[in-house]
ZABAKOL-411019 format. One record per residue (C-alpha): x negated, y negated, z negated; residue number from 1; residue in one letter. Coordinates in nm, 2 decimals, always signed. Layout:
N
      px      py      pz  seq  type
       X       Y       Z  NUM     A
...
//
This chain:
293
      px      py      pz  seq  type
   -0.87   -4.40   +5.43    1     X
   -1.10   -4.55   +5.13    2     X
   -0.76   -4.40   +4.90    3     X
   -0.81   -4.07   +5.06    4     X
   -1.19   -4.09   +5.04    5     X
   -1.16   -4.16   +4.66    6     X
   -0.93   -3.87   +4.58    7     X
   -1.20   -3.64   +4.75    8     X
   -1.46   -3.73   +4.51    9     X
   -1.25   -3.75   +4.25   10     X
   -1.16   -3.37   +4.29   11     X
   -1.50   -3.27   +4.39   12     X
   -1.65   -3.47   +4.05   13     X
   -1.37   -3.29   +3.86   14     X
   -1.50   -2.92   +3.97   15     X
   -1.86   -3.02   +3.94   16     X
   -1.79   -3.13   +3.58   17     X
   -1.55   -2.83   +3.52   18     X
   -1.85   -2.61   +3.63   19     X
   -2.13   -2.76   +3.44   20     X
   -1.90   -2.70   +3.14   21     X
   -1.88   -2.36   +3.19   22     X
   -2.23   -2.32   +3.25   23     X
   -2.29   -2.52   +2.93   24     X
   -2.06   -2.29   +2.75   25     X
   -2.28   -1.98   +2.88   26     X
   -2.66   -2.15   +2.81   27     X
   -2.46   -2.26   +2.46   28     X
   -2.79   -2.26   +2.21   29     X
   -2.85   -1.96   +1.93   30     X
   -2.80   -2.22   +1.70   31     X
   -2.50   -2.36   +1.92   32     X
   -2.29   -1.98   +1.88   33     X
   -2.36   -1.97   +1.51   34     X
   -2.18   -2.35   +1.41   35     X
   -1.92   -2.19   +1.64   36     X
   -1.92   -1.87   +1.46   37     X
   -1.94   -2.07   +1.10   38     X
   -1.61   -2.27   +1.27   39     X
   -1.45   -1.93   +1.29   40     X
   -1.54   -1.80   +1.03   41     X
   -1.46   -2.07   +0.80   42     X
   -1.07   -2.09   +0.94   43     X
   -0.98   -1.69   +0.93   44     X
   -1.10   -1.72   +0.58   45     X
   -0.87   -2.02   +0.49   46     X
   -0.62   -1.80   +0.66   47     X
   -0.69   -1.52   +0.42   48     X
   -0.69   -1.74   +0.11   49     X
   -0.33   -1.92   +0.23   50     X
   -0.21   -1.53   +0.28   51     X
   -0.36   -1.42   -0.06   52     X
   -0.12   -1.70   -0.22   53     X
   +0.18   -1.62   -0.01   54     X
   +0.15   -1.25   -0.15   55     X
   +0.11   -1.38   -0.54   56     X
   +0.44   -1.60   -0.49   57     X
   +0.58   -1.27   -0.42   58     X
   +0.36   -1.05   -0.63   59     X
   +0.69   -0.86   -0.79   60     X
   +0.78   -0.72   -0.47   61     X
   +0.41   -0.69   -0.41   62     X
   +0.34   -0.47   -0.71   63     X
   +0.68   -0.28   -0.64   64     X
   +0.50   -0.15   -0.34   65     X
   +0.17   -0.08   -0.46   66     X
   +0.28   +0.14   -0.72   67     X
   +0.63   +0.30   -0.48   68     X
   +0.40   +0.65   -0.40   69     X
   +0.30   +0.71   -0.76   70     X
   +0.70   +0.78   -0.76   71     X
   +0.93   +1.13   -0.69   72     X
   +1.15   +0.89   -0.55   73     X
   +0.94   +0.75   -0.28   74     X
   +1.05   +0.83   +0.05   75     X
   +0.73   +1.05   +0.17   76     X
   +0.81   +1.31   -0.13   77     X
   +1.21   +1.30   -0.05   78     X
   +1.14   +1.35   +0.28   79     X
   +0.97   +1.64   +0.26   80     X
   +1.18   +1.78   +0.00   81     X
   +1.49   +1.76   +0.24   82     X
   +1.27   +1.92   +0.50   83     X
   +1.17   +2.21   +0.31   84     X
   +1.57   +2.24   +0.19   85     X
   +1.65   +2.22   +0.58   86     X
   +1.44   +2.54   +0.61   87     X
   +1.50   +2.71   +0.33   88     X
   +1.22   +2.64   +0.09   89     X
   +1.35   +2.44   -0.17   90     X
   +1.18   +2.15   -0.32   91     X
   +0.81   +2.13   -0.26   92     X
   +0.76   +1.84   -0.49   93     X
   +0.92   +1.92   -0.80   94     X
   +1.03   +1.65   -0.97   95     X
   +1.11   +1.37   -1.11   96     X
   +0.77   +1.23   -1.21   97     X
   +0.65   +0.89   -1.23   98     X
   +0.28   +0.84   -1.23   99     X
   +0.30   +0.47   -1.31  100     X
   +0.44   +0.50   -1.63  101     X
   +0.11   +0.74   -1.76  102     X
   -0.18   +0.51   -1.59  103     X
   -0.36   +0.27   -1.86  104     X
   -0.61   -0.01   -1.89  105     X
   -0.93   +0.11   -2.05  106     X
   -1.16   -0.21   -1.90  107     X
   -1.19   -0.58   -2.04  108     X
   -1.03   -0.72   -1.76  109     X
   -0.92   -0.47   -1.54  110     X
   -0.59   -0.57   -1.45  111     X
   -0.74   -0.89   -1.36  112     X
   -0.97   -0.71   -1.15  113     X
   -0.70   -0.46   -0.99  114     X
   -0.49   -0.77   -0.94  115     X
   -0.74   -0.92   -0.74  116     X
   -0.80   -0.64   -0.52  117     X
   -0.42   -0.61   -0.45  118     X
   -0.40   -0.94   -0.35  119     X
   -0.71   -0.89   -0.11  120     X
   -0.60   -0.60   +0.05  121     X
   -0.26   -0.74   +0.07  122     X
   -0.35   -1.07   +0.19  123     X
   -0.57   -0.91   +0.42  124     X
   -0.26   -0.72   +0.60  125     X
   -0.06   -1.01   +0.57  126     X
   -0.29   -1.28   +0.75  127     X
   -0.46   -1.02   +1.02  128     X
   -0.31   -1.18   +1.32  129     X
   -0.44   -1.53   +1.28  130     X
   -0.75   -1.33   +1.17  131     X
   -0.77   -1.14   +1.48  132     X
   -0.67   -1.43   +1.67  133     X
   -1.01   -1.63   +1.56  134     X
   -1.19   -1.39   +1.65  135     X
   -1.12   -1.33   +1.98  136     X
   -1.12   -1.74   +1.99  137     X
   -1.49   -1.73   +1.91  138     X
   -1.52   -1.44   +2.19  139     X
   -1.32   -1.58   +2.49  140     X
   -1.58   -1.85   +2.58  141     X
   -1.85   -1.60   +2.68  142     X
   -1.57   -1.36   +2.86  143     X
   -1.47   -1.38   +3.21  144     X
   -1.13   -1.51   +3.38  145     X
   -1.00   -1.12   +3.42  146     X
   -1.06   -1.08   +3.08  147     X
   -0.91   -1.36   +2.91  148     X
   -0.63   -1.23   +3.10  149     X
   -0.60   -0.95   +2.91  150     X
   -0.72   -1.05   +2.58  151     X
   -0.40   -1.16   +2.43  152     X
   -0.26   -0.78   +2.44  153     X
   -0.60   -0.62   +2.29  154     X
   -0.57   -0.91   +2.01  155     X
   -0.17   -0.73   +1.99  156     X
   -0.36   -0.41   +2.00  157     X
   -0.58   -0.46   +1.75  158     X
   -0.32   -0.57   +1.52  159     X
   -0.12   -0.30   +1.61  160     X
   -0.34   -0.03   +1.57  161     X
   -0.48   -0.14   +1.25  162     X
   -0.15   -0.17   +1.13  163     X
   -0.09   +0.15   +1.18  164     X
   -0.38   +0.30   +1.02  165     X
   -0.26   +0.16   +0.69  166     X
   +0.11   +0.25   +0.71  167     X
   -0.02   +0.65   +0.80  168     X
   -0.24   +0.61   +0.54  169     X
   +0.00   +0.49   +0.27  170     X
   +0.28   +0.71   +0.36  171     X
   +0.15   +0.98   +0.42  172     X
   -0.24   +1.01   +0.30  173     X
   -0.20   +0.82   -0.02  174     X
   +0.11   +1.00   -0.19  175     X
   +0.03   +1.32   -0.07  176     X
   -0.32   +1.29   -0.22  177     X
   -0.25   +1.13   -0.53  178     X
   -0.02   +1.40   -0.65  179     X
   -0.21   +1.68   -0.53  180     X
   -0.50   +1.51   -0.73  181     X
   -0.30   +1.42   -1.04  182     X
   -0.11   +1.74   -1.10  183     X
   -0.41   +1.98   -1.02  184     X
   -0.49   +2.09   -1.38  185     X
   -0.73   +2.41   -1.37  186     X
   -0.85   +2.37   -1.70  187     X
   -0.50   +2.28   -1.80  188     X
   -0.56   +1.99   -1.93  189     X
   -0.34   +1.65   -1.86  190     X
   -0.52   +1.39   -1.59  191     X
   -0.50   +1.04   -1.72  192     X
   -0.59   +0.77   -1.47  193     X
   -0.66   +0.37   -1.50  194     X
   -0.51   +0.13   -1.30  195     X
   -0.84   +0.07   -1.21  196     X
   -0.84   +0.38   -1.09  197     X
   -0.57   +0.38   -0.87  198     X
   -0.60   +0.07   -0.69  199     X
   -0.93   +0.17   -0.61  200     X
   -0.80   +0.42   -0.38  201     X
   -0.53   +0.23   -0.29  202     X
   -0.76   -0.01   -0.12  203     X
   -0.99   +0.23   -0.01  204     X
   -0.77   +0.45   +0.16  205     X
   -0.56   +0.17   +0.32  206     X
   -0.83   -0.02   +0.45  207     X
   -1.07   +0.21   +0.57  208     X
   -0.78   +0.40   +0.77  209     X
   -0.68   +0.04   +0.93  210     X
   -0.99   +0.08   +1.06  211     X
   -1.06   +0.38   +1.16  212     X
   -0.75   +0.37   +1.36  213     X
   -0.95   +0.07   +1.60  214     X
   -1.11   +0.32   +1.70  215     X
   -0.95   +0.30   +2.07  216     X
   -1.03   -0.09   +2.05  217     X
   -1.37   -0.03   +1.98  218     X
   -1.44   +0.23   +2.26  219     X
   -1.23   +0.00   +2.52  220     X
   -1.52   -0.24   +2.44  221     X
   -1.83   -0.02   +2.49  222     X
   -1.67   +0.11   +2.84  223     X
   -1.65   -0.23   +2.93  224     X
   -2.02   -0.28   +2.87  225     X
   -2.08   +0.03   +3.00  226     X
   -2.22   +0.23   +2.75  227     X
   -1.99   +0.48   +2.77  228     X
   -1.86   +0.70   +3.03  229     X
   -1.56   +0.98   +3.05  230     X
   -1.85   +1.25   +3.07  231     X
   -2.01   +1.12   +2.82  232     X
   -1.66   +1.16   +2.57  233     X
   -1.61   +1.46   +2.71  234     X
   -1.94   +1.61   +2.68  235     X
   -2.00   +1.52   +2.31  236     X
   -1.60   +1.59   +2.22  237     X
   -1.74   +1.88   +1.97  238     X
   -2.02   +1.67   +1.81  239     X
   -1.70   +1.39   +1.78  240     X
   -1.52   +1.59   +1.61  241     X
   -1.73   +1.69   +1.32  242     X
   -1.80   +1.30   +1.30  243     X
   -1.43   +1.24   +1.25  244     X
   -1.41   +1.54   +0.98  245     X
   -1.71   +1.36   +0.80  246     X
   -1.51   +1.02   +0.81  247     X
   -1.21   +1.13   +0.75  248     X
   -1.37   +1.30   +0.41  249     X
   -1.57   +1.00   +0.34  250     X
   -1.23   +0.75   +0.37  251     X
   -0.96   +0.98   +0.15  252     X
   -1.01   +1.11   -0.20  253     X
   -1.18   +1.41   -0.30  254     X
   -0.96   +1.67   -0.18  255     X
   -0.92   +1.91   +0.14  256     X
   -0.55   +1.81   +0.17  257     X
   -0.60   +1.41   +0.23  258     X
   -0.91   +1.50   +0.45  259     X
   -0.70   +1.72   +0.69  260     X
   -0.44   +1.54   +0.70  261     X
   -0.64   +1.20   +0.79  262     X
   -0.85   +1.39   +1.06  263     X
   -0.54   +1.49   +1.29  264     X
   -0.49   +1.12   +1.39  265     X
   -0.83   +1.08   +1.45  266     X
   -0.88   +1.36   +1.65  267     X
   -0.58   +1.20   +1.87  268     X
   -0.73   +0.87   +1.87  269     X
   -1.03   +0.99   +2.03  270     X
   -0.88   +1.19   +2.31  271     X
   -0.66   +0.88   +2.33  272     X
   -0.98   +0.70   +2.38  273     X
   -1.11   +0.90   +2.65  274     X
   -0.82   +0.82   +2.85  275     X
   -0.90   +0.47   +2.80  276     X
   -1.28   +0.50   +2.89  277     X
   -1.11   +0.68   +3.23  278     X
   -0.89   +0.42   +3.28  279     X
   -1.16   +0.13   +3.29  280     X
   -1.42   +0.32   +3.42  281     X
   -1.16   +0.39   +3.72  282     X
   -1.12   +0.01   +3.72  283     X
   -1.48   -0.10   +3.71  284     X
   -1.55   +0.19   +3.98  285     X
   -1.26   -0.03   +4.24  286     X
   -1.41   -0.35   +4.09  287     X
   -1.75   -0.25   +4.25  288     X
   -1.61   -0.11   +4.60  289     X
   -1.41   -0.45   +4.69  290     X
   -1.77   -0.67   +4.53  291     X
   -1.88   -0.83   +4.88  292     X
   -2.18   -0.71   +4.98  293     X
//
């Protein structure tokens, strides 16, 4: 009896310390969330930095990469030129060219500079999921059981979706804009680039359509938090759209042809996004009828 009495308060001492640490974890001070943050922070850096190194141990392939669209040969400008054979066009990139071989250093230090921003950007890419994942580390104490359930597959999401921002933007939006931009001559007179240059929009372009493409991500967020609602997506769908034209300018180089091309995935990402904000509105909608009253 006194064994059976003991477990009881055991388990009820358990559940009253279990709740008192979740209320603690809720009341957590202002200055409390930003040592947490600082934790966070502090890790996903060390995480870039271990990535950064990873990618200079293998900055031969690296570079082979970075510099693969400046190239007839890459497969974006092969591609096409088998699709324009297949319909009876010819070659729409003549060739062979080979942009590398014509860029220079003009700048005390710019390859140093470039270099750095390669390894960035690439380090960047290559450490995103344990970046992600710290994130969403510092976020899951203030999020409820439901969604802690599903925050594994948005942190896969997230991934995911930036990840596919920068391959569109580097197989397609990159090469077709750096030749458009390299061989447009008007005054006929021959474009020389830095390396400077180049890797500028390199990590420009890359980056900026990794994010961009979180787009989804992003909206999934506000619906949750209710500040936006299918009618409200659909209603301003026209004003969205010349958003995403600005961006999608803003983002590429200065050309029509990298701005048009960026904008079609956007446009699909946000009507992919209103689905979402239906989807969990639908959800929050059933969430709120089976609420006891």
């Amino acid at each position: 009896m006194i064994t059976l009495e003991l477990l009881i308060f055991m388990d009820s001492s358990m559940k009253e310390l279990v709740k008192n640490r979740k209320k603690d974890m809720s009341e957590m001070p202002f200055l409390d969330h930003v040592a947490e943050l600082r934790k966070h922070l502090i890790r996903a850096i060390i995480g870039l930095v271990i990535a950064m190194i990873i990618v200079g141990v293998l900055w031969s392939y690296i570079i082979d990469i970075i510099m693969a669209p400046l190239s007839s040969e890459f497969i974006t400008f092969r591609g096409i030129n088998a699709l324009g054979n297949v319909i009876g066009v010819g070659d729409i990139f003549q060739g062979p060219f080979d942009i590398q071989n014509k860029l220079k250093n003009l700048q005390f230090g710019g390859q140093f500079s470039s270099m750095i921003g390669v390894l960035l950007v690439s380090g960047l890419i290559v450490g995103l999921p344990y970046i992600v994942y710290e994130f969403f580390e510092f976020l899951k104490p203030g999020l409820t059981q439901k969604e802690k359930e599903y925050s594994n597959f948005l942190m896969l999401s997230t991934v995911l979706f930036f990840l596919l921002g920068v391959t569109f933007a580097y197989f397609l939006v990159l090469p077709l804009s750096v030749h458009f931009m390299f061989f447009f001559q008007p005054f006929e007179v021959e474009n020389n680039w830095t390396i400077m240059s180049y890797v500028n929009v390199f990590v420009q372009t890359t980056l900026a359509m990794g994010v961009v493409f979180l787009l989804p991500i992003v909206v999934f967020f506000l619906a949750k938090i209710n500040l936006v609602t299918p009618a409200f997506m659909i209603t301003y769908r026209k004003h969205a759209f010349v958003v995403i034209l600005t961006v999608a300018a803003i983002i590429t180089p200065a050309d029509l042809l990298s701005m048009f091309i960026a904008s079609v995935p956007l446009l699909l990402l946000y009507e992919f996004s209103i689905l979402i904000v239906k989807r969990v509105y639908k959800e929050e909608k059933k969430t709120d009828l089976i609420k006891p009253q």
